[in-house]
C-alpha positions as CSV (number, residue, x, y, z in Angstrom):
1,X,-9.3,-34.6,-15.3
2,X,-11.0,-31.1,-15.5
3,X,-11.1,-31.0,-12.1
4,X,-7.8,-30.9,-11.6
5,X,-6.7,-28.7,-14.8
6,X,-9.1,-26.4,-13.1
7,X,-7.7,-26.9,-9.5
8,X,-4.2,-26.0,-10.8
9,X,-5.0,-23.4,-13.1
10,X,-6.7,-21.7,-10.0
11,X,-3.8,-22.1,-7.5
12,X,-1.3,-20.6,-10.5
13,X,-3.8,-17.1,-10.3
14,X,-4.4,-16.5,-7.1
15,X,-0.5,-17.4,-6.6
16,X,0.2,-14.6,-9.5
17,X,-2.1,-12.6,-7.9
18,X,-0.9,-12.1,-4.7
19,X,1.8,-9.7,-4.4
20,X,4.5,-9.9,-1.5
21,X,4.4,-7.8,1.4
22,X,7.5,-6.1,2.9
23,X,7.2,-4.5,6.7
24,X,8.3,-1.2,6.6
25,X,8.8,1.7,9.5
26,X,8.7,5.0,7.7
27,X,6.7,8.4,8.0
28,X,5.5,10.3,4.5
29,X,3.6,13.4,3.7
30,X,0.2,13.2,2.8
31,X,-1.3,16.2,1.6
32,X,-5.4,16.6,1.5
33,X,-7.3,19.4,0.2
34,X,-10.4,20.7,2.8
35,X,-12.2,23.7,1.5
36,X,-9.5,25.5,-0.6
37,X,-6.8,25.2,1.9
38,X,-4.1,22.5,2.0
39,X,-2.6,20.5,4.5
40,X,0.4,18.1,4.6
41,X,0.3,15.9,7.6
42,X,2.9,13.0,8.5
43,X,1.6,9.9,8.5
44,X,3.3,6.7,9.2
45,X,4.2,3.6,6.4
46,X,3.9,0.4,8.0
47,X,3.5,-1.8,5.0
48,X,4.5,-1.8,1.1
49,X,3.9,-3.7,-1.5
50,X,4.5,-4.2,-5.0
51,X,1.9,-5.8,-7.8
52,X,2.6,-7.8,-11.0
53,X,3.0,-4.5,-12.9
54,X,5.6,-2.7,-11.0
55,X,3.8,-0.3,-9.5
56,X,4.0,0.2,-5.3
57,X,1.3,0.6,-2.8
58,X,1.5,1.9,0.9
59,X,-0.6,0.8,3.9
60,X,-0.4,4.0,5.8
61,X,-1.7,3.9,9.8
62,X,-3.9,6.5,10.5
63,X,-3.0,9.9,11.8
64,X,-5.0,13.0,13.5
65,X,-8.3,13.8,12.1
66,X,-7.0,11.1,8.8
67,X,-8.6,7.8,8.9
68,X,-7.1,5.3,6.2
69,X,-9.0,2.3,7.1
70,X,-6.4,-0.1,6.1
71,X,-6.7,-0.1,2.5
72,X,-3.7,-0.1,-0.1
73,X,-2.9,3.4,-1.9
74,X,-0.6,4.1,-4.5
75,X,3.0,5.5,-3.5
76,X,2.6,8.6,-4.9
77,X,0.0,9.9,-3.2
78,X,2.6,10.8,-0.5
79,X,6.1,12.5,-0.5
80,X,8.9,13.1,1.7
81,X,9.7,9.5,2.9
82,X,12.2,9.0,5.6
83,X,12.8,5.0,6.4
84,X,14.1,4.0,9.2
85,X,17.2,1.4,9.0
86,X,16.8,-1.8,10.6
């Protein structure tokens, strides 16, 4: 019987924990600071996703010299997004 309290209670967290994805084609501006000097560069959105708390995340591909290794960063760490239609 604990067993399977402990099976379900599992499946119910990693079911909460999981947020949905939503396929996206947009670009942003993602400005960086290298030695005093800043620079926007557009960078494109592929992916965003939105967690339990309400707060979105961006999976951004990488661009120029900007490597993003396909982690999750928070939405407003860019600007200017333009989304395409489908």
């Amino acid at each position: 019987m604990k067993r399977v309290i402990c099976s379900v209670f599992g499946m119910l967290m990693v079911g909460c924990a999981s947020a949905p994805v939503q396929t996206v084609d947009c670009t942003a501006t993602y400005r960086t600071m290298i030695n005093g000097v800043r620079y926007e560069n557009n960078v494109q959105i592929y992916q965003i996703k939105t967690d339990h708390t309400g707060k979105e995340y961006v999976r951004p591909k990488h661009a120029k010299h900007l490597m993003f290794y396909g982690q999750w960063y928070p939405r407003n760490q860019f600007i200017n997004y333009q989304c395409k239609k489908e």
